[in-house]
Residue frames relative to the residue before (quaternion, step in Angstrom):
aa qw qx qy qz dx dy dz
X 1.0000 0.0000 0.0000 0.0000 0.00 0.00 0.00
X 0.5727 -0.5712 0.4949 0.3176 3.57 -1.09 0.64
X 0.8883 -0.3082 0.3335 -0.0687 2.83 -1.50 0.83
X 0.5395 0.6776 -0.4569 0.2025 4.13 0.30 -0.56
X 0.1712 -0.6821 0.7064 -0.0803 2.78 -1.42 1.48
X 0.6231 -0.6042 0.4058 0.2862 3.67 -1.40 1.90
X 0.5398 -0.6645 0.3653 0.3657 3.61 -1.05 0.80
X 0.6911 0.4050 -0.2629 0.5379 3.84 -0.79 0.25
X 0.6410 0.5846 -0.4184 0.2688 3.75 0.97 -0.19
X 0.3812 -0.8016 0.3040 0.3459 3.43 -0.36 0.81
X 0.6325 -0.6000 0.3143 0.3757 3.61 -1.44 1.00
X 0.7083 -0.4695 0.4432 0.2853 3.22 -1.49 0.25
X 0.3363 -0.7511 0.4841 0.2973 3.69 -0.43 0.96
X 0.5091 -0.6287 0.4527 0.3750 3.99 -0.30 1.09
X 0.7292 -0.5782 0.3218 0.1745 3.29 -1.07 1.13
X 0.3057 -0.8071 0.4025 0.3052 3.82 -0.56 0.37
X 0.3675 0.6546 -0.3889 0.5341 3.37 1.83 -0.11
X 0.7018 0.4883 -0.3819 0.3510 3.57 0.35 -0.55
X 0.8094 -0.4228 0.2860 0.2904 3.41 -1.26 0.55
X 0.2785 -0.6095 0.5487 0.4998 4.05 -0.20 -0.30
X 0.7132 0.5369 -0.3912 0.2237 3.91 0.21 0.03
X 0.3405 0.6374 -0.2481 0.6451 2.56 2.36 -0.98
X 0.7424 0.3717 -0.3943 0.3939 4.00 -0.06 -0.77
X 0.8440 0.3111 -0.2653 0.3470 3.20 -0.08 -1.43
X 0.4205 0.6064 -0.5376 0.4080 3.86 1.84 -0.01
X 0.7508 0.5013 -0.2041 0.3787 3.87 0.77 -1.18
X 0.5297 0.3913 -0.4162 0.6269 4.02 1.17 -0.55
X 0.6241 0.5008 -0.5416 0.2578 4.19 0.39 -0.52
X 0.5084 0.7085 -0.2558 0.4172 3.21 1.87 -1.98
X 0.7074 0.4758 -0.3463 0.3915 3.80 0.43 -1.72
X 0.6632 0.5378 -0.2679 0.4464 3.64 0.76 -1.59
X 0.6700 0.4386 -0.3241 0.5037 3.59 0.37 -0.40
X 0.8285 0.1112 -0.3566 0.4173 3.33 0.05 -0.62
X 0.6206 0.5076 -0.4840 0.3506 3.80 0.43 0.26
X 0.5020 0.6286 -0.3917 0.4466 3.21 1.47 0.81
X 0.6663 0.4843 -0.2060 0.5283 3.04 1.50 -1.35
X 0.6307 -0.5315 0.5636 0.0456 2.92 -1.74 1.78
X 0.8638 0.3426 -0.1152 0.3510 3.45 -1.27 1.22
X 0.4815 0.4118 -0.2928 0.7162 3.90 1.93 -0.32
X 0.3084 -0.5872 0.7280 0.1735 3.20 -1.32 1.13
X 0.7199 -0.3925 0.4210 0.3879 3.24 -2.14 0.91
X 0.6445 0.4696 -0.4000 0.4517 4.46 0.43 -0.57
X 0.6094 0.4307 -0.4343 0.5045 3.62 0.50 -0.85
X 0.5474 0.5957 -0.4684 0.3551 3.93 0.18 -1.13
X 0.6407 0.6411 -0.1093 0.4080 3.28 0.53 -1.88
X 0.8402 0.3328 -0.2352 0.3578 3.15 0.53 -0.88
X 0.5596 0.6933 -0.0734 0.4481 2.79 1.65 -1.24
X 0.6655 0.3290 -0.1927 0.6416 3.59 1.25 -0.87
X 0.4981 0.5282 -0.5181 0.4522 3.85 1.01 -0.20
X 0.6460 0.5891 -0.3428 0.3437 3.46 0.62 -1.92
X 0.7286 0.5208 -0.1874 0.4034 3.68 0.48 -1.82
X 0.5919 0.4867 -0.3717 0.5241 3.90 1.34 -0.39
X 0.5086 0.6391 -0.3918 0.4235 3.60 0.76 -1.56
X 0.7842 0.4711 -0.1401 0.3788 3.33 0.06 -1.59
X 0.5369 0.5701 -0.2733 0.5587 3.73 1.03 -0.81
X 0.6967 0.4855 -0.3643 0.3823 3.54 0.26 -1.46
X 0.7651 0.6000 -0.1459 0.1825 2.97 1.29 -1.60
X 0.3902 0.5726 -0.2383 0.6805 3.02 2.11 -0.91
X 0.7437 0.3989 -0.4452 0.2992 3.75 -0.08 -0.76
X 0.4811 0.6878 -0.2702 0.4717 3.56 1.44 -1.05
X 0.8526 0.2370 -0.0459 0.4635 3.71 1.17 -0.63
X 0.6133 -0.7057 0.2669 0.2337 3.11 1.57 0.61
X 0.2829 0.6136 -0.4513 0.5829 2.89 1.84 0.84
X 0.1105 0.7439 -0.6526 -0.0921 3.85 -0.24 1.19
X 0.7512 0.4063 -0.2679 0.4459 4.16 0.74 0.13
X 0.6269 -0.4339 0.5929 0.2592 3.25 -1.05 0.91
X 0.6306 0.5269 -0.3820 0.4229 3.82 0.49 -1.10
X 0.7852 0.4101 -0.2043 0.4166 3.51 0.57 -1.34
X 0.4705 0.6997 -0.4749 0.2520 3.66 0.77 0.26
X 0.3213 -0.6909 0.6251 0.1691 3.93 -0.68 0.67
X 0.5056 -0.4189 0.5833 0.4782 3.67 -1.69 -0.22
X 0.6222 0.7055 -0.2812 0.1899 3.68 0.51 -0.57
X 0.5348 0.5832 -0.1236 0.5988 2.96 2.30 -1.61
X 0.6453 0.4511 -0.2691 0.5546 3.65 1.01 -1.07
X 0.7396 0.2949 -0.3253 0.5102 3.89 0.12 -0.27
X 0.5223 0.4453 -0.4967 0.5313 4.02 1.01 -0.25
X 0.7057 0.4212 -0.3394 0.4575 4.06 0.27 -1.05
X 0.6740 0.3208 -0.4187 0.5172 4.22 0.32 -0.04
X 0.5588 0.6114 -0.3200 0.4600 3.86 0.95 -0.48
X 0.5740 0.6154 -0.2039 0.5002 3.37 1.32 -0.83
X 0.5870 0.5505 -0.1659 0.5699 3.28 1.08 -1.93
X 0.7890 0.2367 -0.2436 0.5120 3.84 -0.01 -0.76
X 0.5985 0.5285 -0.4771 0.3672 3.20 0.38 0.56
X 0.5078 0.6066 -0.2027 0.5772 3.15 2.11 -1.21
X 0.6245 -0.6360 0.3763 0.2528 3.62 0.64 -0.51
X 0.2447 0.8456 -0.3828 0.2805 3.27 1.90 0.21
X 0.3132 -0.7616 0.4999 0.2683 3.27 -0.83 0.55
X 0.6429 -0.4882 0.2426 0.5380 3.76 -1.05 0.75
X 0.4965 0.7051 -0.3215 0.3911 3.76 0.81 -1.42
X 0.7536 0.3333 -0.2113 0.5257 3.47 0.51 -1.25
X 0.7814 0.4599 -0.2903 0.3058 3.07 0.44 -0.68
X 0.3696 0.7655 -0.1819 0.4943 3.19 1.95 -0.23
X 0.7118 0.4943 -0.0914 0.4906 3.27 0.95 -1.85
X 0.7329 0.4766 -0.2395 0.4224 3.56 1.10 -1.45
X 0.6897 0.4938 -0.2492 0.4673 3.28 1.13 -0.62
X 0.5041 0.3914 -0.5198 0.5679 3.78 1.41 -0.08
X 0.6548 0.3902 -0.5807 0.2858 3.97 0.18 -0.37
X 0.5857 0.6739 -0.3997 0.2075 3.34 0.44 -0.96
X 0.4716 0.7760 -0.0614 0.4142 2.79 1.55 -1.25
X 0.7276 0.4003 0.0112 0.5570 3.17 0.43 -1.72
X 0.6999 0.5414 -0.2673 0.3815 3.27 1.12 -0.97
X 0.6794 0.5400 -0.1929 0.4579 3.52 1.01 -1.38
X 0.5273 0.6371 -0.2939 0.4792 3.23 1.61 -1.32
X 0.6243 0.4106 -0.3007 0.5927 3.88 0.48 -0.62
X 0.7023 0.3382 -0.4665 0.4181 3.63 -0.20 -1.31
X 0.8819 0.3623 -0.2335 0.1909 3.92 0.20 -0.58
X 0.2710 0.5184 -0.4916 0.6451 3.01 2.20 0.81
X 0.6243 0.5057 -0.3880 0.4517 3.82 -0.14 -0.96
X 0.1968 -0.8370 0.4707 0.1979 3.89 0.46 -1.20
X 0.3987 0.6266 -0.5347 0.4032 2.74 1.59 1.33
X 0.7470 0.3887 -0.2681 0.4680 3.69 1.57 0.87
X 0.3981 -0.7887 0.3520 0.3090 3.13 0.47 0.93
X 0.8049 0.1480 0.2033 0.5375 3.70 0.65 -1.37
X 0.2203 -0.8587 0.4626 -0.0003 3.45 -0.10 1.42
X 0.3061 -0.8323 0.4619 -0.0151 3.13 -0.45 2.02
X 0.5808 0.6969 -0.2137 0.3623 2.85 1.76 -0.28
X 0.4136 0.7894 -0.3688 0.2641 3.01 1.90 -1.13
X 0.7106 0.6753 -0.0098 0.1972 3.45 0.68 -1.88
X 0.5391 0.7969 -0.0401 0.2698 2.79 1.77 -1.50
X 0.0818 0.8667 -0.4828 -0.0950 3.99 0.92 0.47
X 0.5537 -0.6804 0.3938 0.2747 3.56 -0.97 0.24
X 0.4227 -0.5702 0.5337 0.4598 4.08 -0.62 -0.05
X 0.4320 -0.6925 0.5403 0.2044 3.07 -1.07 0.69
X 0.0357 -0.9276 0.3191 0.1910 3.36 -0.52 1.10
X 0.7109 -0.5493 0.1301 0.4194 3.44 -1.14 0.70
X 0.4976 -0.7934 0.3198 0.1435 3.37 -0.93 0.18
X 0.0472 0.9456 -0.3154 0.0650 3.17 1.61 0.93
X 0.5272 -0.7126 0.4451 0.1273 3.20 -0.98 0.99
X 0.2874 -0.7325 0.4696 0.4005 3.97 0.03 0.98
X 0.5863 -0.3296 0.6364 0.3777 2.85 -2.21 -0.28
X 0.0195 -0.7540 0.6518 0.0796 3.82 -1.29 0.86
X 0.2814 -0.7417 0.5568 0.2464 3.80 -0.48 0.75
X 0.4188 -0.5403 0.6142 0.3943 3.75 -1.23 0.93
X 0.6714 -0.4083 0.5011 0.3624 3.08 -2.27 0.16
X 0.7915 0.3890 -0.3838 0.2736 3.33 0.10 -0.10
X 0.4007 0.6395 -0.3317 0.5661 3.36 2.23 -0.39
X 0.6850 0.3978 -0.4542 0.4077 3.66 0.87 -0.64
X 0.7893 0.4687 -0.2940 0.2663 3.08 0.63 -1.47
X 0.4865 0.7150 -0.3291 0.3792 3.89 1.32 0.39
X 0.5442 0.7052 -0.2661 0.3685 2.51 1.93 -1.72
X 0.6448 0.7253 -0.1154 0.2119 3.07 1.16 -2.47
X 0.7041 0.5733 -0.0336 0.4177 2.88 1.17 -1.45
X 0.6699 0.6747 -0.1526 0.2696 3.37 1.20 -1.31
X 0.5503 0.5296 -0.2785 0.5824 3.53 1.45 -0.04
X 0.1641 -0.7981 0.4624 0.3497 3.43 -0.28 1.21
X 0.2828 -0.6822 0.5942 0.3188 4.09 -1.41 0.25
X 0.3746 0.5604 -0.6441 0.3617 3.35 0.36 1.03
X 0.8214 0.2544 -0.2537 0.4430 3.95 1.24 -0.01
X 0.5090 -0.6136 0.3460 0.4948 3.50 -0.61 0.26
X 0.5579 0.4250 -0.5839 0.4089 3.72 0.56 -0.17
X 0.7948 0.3266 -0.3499 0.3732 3.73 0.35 -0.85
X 0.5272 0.4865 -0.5867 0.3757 3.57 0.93 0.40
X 0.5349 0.6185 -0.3169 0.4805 3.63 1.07 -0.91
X 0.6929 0.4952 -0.3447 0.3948 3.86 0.67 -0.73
X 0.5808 0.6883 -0.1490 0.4082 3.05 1.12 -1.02
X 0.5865 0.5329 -0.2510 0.5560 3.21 1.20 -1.42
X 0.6731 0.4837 -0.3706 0.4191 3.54 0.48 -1.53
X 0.5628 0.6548 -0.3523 0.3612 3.50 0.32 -1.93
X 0.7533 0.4386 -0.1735 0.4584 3.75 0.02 -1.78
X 0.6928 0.3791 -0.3600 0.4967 3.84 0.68 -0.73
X 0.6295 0.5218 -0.4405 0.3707 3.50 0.73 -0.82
X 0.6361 0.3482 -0.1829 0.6639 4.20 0.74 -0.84
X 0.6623 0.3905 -0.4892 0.4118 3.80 0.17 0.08
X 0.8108 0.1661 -0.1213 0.5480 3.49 0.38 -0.75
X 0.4533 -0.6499 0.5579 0.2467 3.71 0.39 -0.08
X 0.2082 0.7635 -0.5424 0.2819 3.74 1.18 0.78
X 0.5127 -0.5340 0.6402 0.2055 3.07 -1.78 0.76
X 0.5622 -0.6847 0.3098 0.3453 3.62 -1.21 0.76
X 0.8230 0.1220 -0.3587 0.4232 3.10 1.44 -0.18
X 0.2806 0.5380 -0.7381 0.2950 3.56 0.25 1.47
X 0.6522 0.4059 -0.3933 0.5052 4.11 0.73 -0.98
X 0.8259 0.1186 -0.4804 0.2702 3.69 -0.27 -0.12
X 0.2622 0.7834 -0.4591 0.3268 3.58 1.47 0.99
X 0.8815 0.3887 -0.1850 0.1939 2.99 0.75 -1.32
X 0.6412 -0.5203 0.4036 0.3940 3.63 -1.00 0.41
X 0.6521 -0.4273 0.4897 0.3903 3.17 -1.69 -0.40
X 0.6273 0.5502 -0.2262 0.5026 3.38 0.97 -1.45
X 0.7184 0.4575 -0.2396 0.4660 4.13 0.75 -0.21
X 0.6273 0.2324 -0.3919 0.6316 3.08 1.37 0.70
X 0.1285 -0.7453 0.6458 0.1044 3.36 -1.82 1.16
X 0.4393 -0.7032 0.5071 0.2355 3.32 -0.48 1.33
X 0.7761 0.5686 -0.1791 0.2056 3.05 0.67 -1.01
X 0.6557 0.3777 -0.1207 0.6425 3.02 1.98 -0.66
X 0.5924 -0.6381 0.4081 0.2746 3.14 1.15 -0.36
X 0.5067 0.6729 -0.3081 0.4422 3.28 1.66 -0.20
X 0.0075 -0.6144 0.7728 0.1586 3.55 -2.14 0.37
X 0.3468 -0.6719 0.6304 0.1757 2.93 -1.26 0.32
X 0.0118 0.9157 -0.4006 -0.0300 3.61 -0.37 0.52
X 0.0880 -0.8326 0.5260 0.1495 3.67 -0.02 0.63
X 0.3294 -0.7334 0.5877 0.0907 3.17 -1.07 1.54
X 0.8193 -0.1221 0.3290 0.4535 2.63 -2.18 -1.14
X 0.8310 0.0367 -0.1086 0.5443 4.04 -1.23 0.32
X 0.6036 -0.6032 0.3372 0.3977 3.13 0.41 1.55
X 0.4963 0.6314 -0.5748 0.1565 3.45 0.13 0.64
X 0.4613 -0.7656 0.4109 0.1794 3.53 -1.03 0.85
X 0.2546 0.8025 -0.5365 -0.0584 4.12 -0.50 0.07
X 0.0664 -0.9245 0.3287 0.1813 3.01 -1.31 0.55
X 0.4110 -0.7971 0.4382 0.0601 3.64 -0.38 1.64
X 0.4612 -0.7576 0.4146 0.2038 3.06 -1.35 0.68
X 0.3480 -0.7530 0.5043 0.2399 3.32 -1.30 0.96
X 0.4088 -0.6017 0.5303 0.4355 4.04 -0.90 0.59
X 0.7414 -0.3932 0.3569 0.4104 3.41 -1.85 -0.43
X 0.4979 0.6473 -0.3972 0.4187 3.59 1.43 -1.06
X 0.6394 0.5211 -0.2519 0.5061 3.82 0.67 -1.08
X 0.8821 0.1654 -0.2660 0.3518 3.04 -0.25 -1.08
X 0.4819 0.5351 -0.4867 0.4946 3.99 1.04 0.64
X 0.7497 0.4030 -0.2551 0.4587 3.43 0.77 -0.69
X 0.6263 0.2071 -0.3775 0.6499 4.04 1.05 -0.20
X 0.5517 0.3005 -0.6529 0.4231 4.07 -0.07 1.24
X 0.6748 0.3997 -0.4134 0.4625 3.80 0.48 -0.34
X 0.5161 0.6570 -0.3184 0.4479 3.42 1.02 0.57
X 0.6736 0.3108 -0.2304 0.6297 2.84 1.47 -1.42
X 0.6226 0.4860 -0.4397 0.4276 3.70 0.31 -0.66
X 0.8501 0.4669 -0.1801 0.1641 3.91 -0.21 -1.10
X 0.7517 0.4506 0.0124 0.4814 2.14 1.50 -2.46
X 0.6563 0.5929 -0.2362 0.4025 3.77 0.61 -1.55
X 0.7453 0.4896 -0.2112 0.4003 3.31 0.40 -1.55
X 0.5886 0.5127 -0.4202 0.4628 3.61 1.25 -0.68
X 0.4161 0.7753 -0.2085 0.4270 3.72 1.80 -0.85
X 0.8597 -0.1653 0.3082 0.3723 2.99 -0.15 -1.88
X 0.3624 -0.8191 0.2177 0.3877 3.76 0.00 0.17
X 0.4155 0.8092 -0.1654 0.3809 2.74 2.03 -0.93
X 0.1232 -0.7130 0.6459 0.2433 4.22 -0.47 0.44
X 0.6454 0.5428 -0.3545 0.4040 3.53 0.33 0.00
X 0.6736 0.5666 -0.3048 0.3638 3.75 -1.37 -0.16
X 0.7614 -0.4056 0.1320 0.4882 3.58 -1.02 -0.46
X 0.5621 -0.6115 0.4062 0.3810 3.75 -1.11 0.58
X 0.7891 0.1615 -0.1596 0.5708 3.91 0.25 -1.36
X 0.0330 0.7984 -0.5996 -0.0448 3.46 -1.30 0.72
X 0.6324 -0.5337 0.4052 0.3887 3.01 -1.57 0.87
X 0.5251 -0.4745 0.4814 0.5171 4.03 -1.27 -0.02
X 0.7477 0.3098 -0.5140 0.2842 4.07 0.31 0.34
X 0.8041 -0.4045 0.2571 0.3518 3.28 1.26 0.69
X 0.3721 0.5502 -0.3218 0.6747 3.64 1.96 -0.62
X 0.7494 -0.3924 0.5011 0.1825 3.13 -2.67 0.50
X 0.3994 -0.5794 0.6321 0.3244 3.51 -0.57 0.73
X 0.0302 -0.6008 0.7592 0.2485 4.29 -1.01 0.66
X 0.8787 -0.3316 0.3139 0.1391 2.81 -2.32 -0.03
X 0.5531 0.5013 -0.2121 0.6307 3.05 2.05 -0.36
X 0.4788 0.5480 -0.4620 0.5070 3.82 1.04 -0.55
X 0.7219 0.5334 -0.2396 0.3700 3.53 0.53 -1.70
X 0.6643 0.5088 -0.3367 0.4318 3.52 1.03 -0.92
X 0.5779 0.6968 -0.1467 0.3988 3.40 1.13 -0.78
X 0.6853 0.4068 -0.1324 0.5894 3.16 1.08 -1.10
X 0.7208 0.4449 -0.2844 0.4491 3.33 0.36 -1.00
X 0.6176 0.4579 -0.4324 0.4710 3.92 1.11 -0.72
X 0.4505 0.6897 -0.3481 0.4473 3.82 1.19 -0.94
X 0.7597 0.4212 -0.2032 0.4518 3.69 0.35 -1.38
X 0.6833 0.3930 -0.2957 0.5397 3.26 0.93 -0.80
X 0.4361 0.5272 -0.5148 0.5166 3.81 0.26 -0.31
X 0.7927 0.4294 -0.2544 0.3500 3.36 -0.38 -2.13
X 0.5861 0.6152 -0.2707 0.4525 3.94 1.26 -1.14
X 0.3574 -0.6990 0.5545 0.2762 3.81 0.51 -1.45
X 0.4043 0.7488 -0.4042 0.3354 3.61 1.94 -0.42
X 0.6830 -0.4940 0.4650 0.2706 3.64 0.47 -0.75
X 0.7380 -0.4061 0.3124 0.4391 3.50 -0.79 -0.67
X 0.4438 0.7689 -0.4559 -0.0636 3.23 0.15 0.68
X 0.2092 -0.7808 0.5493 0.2118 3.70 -1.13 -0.33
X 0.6695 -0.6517 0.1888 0.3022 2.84 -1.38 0.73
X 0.4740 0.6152 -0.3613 0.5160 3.45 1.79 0.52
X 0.4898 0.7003 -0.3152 0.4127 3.49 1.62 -0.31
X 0.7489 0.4449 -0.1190 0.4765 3.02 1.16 -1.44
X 0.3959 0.7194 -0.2297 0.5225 3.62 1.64 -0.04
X 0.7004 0.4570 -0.0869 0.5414 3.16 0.82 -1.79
X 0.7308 0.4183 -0.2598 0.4727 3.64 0.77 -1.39
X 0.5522 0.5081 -0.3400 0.5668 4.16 1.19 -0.60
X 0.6260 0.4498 -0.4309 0.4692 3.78 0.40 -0.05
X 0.7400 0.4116 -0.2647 0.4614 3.25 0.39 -2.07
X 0.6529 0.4021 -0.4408 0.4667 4.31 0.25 -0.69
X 0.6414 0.3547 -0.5694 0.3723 3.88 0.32 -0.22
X 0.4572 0.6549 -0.4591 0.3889 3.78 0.87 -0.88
X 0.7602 0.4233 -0.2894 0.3988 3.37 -0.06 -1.65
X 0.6722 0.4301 -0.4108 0.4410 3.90 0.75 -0.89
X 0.7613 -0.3801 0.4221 0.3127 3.31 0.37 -0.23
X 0.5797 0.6373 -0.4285 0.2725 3.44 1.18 -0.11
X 0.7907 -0.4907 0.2830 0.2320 3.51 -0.67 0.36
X 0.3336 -0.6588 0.4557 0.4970 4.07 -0.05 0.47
X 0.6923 0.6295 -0.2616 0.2367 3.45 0.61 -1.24
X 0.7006 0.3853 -0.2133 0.5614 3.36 1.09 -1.51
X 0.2922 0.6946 -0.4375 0.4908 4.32 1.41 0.69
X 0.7067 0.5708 -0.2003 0.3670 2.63 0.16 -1.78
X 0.7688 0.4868 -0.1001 0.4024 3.21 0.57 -1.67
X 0.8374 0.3867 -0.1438 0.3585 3.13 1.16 -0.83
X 0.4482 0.5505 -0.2465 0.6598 2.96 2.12 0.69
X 0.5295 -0.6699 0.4554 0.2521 3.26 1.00 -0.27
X 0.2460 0.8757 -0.3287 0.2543 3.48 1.45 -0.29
X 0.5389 -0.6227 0.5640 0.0606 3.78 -0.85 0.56
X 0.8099 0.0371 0.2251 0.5404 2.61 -0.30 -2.08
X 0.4169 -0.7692 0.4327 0.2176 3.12 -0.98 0.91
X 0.4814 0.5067 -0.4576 0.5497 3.70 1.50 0.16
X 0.5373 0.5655 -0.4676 0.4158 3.69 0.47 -0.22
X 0.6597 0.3003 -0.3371 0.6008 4.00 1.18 -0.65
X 0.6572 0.4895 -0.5485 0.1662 3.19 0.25 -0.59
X 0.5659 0.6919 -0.4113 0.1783 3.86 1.33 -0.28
X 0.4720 0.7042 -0.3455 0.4025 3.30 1.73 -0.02
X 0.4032 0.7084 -0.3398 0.4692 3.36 2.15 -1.04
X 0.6830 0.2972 -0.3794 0.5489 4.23 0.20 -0.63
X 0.6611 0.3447 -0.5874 0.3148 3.91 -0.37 -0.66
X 0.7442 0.4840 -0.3295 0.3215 3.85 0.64 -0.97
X 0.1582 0.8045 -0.3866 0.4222 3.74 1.42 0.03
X 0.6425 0.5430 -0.2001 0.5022 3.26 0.50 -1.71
X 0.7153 0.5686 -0.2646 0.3083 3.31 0.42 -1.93
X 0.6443 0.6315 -0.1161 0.4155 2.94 0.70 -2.33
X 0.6874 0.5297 -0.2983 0.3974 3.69 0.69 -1.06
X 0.5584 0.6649 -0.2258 0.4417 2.94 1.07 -1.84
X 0.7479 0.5253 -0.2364 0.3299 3.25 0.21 -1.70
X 0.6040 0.5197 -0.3505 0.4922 3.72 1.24 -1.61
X 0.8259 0.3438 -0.3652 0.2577 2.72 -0.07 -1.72
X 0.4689 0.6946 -0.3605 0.4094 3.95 0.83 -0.13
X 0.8525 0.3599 0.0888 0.3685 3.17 0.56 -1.54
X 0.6411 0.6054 -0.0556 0.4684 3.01 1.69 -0.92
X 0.3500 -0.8608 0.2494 0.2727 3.92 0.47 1.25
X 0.7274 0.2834 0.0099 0.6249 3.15 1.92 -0.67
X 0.5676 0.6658 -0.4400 0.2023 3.51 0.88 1.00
C-alpha cells in the first residue's frame, strides 16, 4: 500500500545512496515546486515522494542520470507499482509527477530529451461515494456530547462539514472573521487559492455561535484568529477533523464516515432537492463540471425511486 504522509509534514531529504544526479535532479524538483503558487503542502509531499520512488528505482538499475532514462524505464517503474498493488488513483498521481518532474529537468537542461513527454496515465476507477441518509446525518450531528468543549467544538465542525459542503481543509482553514452569522455566510478558501462563498442553514449557524460563546472562549481569549481549535488552543489540522468526525460516527452507529463523506452526502441531498448541476458545481468549488456531475449517479437511485412511485405507468 502507498505511503501517506500528514499534510504540512516536511518531505523526506532524498537519499545519500542515490546518485549525485539523482540529488541535485530532486533539491532542483523540491525548489521548484515550493515556489509554485497553488500546491498544498500534501501534494508537495507527494510529489517529491513520487520523484524519489522513481530515482531509487533507476538507481537499483544503474541508471545514475535522469539523462539516461527511456519511455520504457518509466512504464517498467508504474508496471512494477501495479504489481505492488497501487491503486489506479496513485498511480495516476505518480505519473503526473514524473511528468512535472522531467518537464523541469528539461527546461533546466539537466535533460536533454524528455522521456517523459509520452507517458499516459492509468485510468482511474470510478467509484461511487458513500452517501449518509437524512436520518444517518442527523444522528451523526448530534453525536458529540455539548456538555464539553471538545463536543461543543465537534459539533461546530460536524454542522460546517453538511452545511456548506467544505473540504477538510477549507473548514479547518477558516478563521473566525470568515464566518457571518449574521448572513449566514462562510467564506472558504479552496484549492488555487481561490475563495467562495456558500451558505450556511440555521442548524449551523446556532451551533458554530454556541461554539463561539461557550466552547472557544473556555479555549482561547482572543475573538479573533482560527475558528475550530484543538484543546491546546492551536488550529484543528485536517487530521484533528478526520478524527473527530470518525469519533462521532462510531459514538452515532452510522458507519464509516469521513469528513469527505459528508462532502459527498451535501452535494448528493442538494441534487435530490432539486438543486441545480450548475449552482453544485459552484458550491463545491468544482472546476470541472464533470467532476459534479459524479454526484449525478448516486441520485439516479433517487430519481428512479421517485418515478417509479409517482409515475402512473412505470
Amino acid at each position: 500500500m502507498e505511503e501517506r504522509s500528514g499534510d504540512g509534514a516536511p518531505p523526506a531529504q532524498p537519499d545519500a545512496s542515490l546518485p549525485p544526479a539523482w540529488r541535485h535532479a530532486l533539491a532542483v524538483f523540491q525548489a521548484h515546486l515550493d515556489d509554485e503558487r497553488g500546491l498544498t503542502a500534501h501534494t508537495v509531499v507527494a510529489y517529491l515522494r513520487d520523484a524519489r520512488q522513481f530515482a531509487a528505482f533507476c538507481a537499483d538499475f544503474a541508471i545514475d542520470d535522469p539523462d539516461e532514462v527511456e519511455l520504457l524505464v518509466l512504464r517498467r517503474w508504474l508496471a512494477s507499482l501495479t504489481e505492488r498493488g497501487y491503486a489506479r488513483a496513485s498511480l495516476g498521481r505518480k505519473a503526473a509527477a514524473i511528468r512535472g518532474f522531467f518537464a523541469l529537468l528539461t527546461r533546466r537542461g539537466l535533460v536533454a530529451d524528455d522521456p517523459a513527454r509520452a507517458l499516459g496515465s492509468p485510468r482511474a476507477e470510478r467509484r461511487l461515494p458513500r452517501v449518509l441518509k437524512p436520518d444517518q446525518v442527523a444522528r451523526l450531528l448530534v453525536a458529540p456530547d455539548p456538555a464539553t468543549v471538545t463536543g461543543l467544538r465537534d459539533r461546530a465542525l460536524l454542522e460546517l462539514l453538511y452545511a456548506s459542503g467544505a473540504r477538510v481543509s477549507e473548514a479547518v482553514g477558516l478563521d473566525v472573521g470568515a464566518i457571518d452569522l449574521g448572513a449566514r455566510l462562510a467564506r472558504l478558501h479552496g484549492k488555487r487559492d481561490r475563495t467562495r462563498i456558500v451558505p450556511l442553514g440555521e442548524p449551523a449557524v446556532l451551533t458554530v455561535r454556541r461554539w463561539l460563546t461557550e466552547g472557544r472562549p473556555q479555549l482561547v481569549p482572543e475573538p479573533g484568529g482560527p475558528l475550530l481549535l484543538t484543546r491546546r488552543g492551536t488550529r484543528m489540522t485536517a487530521r484533528d477533523a478526520w478524527t473527530a468526525v470518525d469519533r462521532a460516527a462510531r459514538a452515532a452507529g452510522v458507519g464509516k464516515v469521513t469528513p469527505h463523506t459528508l462532502r459527498h452526502t451535501y452535494a448528493t441531498h442538494l441534487l435530490e432537492g432539486g438543486a441545480d448541476l450548475r449552482s453544485v458545481q459552484e458550491l463545491l468549488g468544482h472546476l470541472n463540471l464533470a467532476t459534479t456531475q459524479l454526484y449525478t449517479h448516486v441520485s439516479r437511485d433517487h430519481l428512479r425511486s421517485a418515478y417509479e412511485h409517482a409515475h402512473p405507468r412505470a
